[in-house]
N, C-alpha and C positions, 0 to 999 in steps of 0.2 A: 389298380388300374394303370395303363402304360398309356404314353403318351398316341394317339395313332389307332389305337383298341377300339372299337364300338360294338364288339359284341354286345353289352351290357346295356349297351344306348340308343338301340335296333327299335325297340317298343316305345321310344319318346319321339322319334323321328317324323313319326308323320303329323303333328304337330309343329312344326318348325313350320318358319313361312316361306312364302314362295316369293321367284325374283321379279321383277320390274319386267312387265310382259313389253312395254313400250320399248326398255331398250333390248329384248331380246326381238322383237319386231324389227327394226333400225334391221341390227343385225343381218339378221337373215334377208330384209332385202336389199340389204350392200352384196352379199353373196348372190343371191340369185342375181341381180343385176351384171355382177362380175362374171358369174359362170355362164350366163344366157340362158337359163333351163329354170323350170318351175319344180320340180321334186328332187328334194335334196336328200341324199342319204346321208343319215346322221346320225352318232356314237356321244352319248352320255355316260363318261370316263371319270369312274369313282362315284356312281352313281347313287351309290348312299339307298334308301329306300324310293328311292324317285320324286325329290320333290322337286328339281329341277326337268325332269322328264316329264314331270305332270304339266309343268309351264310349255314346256314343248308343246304338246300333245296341244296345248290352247290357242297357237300362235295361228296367224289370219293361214300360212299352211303350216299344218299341223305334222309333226313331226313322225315319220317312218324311219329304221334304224334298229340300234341298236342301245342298252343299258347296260355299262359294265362297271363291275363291281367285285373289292377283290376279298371282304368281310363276306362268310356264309350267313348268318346270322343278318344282316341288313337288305342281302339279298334277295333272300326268302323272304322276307318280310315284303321287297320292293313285287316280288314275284306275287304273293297273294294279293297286295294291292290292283297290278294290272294284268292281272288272272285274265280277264276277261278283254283286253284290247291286243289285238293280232298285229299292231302296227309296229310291233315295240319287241324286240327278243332279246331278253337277258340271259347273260353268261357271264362264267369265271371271268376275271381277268384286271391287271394293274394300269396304270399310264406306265409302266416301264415293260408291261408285257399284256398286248391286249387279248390275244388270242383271234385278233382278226385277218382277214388276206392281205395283202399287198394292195394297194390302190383301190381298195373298195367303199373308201366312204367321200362324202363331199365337205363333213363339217364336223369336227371334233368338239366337244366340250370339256370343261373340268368348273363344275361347281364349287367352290368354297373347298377345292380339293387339290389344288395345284401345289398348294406348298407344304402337302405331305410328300410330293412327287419327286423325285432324283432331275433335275431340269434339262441339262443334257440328254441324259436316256430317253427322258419318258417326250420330249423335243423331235430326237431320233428317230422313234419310236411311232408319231404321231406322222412325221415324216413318210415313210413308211406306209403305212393304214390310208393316207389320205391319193385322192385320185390328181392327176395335174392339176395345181393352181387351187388346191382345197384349203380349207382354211380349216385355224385354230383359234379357238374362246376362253379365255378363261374368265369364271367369273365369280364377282364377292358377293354379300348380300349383307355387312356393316350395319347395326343399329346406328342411330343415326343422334348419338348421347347427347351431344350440346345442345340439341332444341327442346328439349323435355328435360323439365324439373325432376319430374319422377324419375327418369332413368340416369340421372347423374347422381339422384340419391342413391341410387343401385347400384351405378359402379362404385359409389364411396365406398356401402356394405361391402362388396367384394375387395376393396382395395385394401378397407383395415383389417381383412381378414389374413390375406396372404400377402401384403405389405406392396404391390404391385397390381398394375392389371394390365404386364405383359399377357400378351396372343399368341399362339402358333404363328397365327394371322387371319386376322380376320377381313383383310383386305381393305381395314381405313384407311391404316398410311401409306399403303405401298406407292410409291412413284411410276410416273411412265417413264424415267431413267433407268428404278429397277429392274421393268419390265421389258423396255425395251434389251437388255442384257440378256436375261432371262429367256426372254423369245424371240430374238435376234441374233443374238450370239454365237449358237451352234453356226450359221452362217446358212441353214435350211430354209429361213422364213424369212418376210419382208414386209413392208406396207401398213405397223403395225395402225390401229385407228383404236383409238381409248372411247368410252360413251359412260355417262353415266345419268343415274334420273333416282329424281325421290321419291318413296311411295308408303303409304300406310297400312298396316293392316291390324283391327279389331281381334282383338283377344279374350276369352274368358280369363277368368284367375287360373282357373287350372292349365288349362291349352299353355299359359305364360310359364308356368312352374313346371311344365315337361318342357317344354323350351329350354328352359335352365337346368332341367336332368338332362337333357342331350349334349349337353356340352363337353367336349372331353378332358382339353387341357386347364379349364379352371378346377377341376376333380383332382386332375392330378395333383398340382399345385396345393390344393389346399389339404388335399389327405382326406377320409372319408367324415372323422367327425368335425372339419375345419368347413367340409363342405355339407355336411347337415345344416353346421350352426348358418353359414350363407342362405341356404334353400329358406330356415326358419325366421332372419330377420326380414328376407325379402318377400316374404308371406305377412309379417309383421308390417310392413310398410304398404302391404295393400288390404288392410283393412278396411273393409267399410266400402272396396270398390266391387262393381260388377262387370264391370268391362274395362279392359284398357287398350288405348290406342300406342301401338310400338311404331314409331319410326325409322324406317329404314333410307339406306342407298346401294341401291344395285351400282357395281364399278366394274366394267370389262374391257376387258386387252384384247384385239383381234388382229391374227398374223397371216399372210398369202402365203402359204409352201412357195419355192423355189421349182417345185418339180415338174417337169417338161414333159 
C-alpha cells in the first residue's frame, strides 16, 4: 500500500465518523451572512466516499453542489451511497485539478484531505472554481486521545508497534500560523477564522475496527503483518466491550478569496 492509495480502503469508509455539524453550521452561516444570499453552491474536494458531504447534506441548509473525488474506487462507492439524492453530483477530479468552471461555486471544502493536496496549486486552483468573495474550508476530524483511557491505550499499541505515531496529519497539531501560511500565502485568500467543538460518537466493535482498516498511513508504516498484529491487539483490548464511545475534535481553517 502507498502512502495517499485508498483503493483498498473504499469499503471501510463508510464507517468512519462524521464531523462536528455545530461547527460546520457556524460556518456556513458566517458565509451566508458574508455573501447575503441563502443557497450556496458548494464542492466537497477529496471527497472520499462522502462522509463529509453526508454532514452537508444535514446542516439547518442542506448542502447543493458538488463531490469531487480523484480515487475511482471511493468514488463509486460515494456514488452508490447517494444514488438516490439529486442534490449532490459527483465527478472526477483533485484539489489541484477540479474539473469545475471558473467562478461557479460559493464554498469549497477539503475534509481530512488538504494535506494530501499540493497547497499552492490546489489554493490556485480553489481560487479559480470559487465565485467573488467565496470561501474555502478545510477541515480535521482528530480523535480526541488525551480524554479517554482507552484510546491512549490504543495509541500505545500503535506506537510500540511502529515506534511512532507520526500522522500524514490528522489535523491535531496543526497551527493557525501553519495554516494561516498555507492559506494565506498564495496572496488569493484572506480573513482566515479557525472554529473548533468536541463531539462523540457511539461505536460498535466492529464499526471501530473498520475505522482502523481505513486508515492509510498507519498501513503503511507498519507493513501488512505489523499492521495485522495492531488490528489484533486493538481487538484484544476491547474485549468484553459492546459499545464504545470515540471522542473526537472537528478543527477548521476558513479563508475569503480575494477575488472581485
Amino acid at each position: 500500500m502507498k502512502h495517499g492509495d485508498f483503493t483498498e480502503l473504499a469499503k471501510f469508509y463508510v464507517d468512519r465518523p462524521g464531523y462536528s455539524e455545530g461547527v460546520l453550521n457556524c460556518i456556513q452561516a458566517h458565509i451566508v451572512l458574508q455573501q447575503e444570499k441563502d443557497e450556496l453552491v458548494v464542492a466537497d474536494v477529496g471527497a472520499g466516499t462522502g462522509k463529509l458531504t453526508e454532514n452537508l447534506m444535514r446542516l439547518k441548509k442542506p448542502m447543493q453542489g458538488y463531490a469531487i473525488e480523484p480515487n475511482d474506487a471511493m468514488r463509486e462507492e460515494g456514488c452508490k451511497i447517494f444514488a438516490s439524492v439529486d442534490r449532490v453530483k459527483w465527478q472526477k477530479g483533485s484539489a489541484e485539478e477540479t474539473g469545475l468552471e471558473d467562478s461557479s461555486v460559493d464554498w469549497v471544502l477539503m475534509g481530512s484531505s488538504f494535506h494530501w493536496a499540493v497547497p499552492n496549486v490546489a489554493m490556485k486552483e480553489f481560487y479559480r472554481i470559487l465565485k467573488p468573495g467565496g470561501f474555502f474550508t478545510a477541515i480535521w476530524n482528530p480523535r480526541n486521545i488525551e480524554s479517554s483511557e482507552l484510546h491512549m491505550d490504543i495509541e500505545k499499541i500503535v506506537y510500540d508497534e511502529i515506534g511512532t505515531t507520526k500522522r500524514v496529519s490528522s489535523g491535531n497539531k496543526l497551527t493557525s500560523e501553519e495554516m494561516k501560511e498555507k492559506l494565506e500565502g498564495s496572496g488569493w485568500f484572506k480573513d482566515m477564522l479557525f472554529i473548533e467543538a468536541f463531539h462523540e460518537e457511539r461505536m460498535t466493535v466492529e464499526r471501530y475496527m473498520n475505522v482502523w482498516k481505513s486508515v492509510n498511513d498507519i498501513q503503511v508504516q507498519a507493513g501488512d503483518e505489523g499492521f495485522q498484529r495492531i488490528l489484533h491487539n486493538i481487538q484484544e483490548r476491547l474485549t468484553g466491550m459492546n459499545e464504545i464511545i470515540v471522542p473526537y475534535r472537528s478543527r477548521a481553517w476558513t479563508v475569503r478569496s480575494k477575488k472581485k
